[in-house]
N, C-alpha and C positions, 0 to 999 in steps of 0.2 A: 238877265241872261248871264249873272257873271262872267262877261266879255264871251266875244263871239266864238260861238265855236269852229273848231277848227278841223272837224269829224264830219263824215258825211259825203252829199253830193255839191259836187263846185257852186252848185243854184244855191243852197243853203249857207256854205261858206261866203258867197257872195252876199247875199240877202241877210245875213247879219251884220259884214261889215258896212253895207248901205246902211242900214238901220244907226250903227252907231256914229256912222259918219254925219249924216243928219237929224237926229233926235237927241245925240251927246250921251255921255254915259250916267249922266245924271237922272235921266229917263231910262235908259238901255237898263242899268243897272237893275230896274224894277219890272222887268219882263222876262218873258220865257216864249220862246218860239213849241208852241206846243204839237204844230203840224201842217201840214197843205193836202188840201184834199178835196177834188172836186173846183180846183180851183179859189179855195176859202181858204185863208193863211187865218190860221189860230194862235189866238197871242193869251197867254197866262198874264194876268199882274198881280203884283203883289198885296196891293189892298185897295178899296173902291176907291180913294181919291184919287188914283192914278190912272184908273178905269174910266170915272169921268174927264179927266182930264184929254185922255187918248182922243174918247170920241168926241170932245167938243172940237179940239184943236189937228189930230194926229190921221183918221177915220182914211176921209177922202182923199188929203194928200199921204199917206203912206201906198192906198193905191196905187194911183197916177204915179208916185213915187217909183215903187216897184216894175210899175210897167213899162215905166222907159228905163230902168238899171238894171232891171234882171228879168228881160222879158221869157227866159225860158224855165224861169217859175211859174207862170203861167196864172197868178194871180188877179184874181177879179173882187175878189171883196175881202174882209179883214173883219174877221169875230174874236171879238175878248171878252175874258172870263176873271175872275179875280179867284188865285189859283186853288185848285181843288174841288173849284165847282164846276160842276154838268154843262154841257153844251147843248 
């Protein structure tokens, strides 16, 4: 994300800085909020070891995460891609 942005709607400015707050910027660092849609928060990463990593450890709780800090993003599930590829 190269740190959060600070553009946008307050759910998004929100929902980055939850992101960094607990995932750190060691992680943050290598993501891209690509979109929400439908309820599906789309996460860009930068290359597949960080992609696996997400969804071993990051998946479900970013969720749950989400749903209790920023409930009027309205997220229900979290799709990552490693960036530039298709969804």
């Amino acid at each position: 994300m190269a740190g959060p942005r600070l553009t946008g709607p307050a759910w998004r400015r929100r929902l980055s800085a939850v992101l960094l707050e607990h995932a750190g910027s060691a992680l943050v660092n290598h993501i891209r909020l690509a979109g929400l849609r439908r309820g599906v928060l789309y996460i860009e990463v930068t290359e597949p070891a960080v992609l696996y990593h997400l969804r071993l450890k990051w998946e479900r709780r970013l969720v749950d995460l989400l749903r209790s800090e920023v409930p009027e993003a309205g997220v229900q599930a979290v799709r990552f891609s490693v960036g530039g590829s298709e969804r």
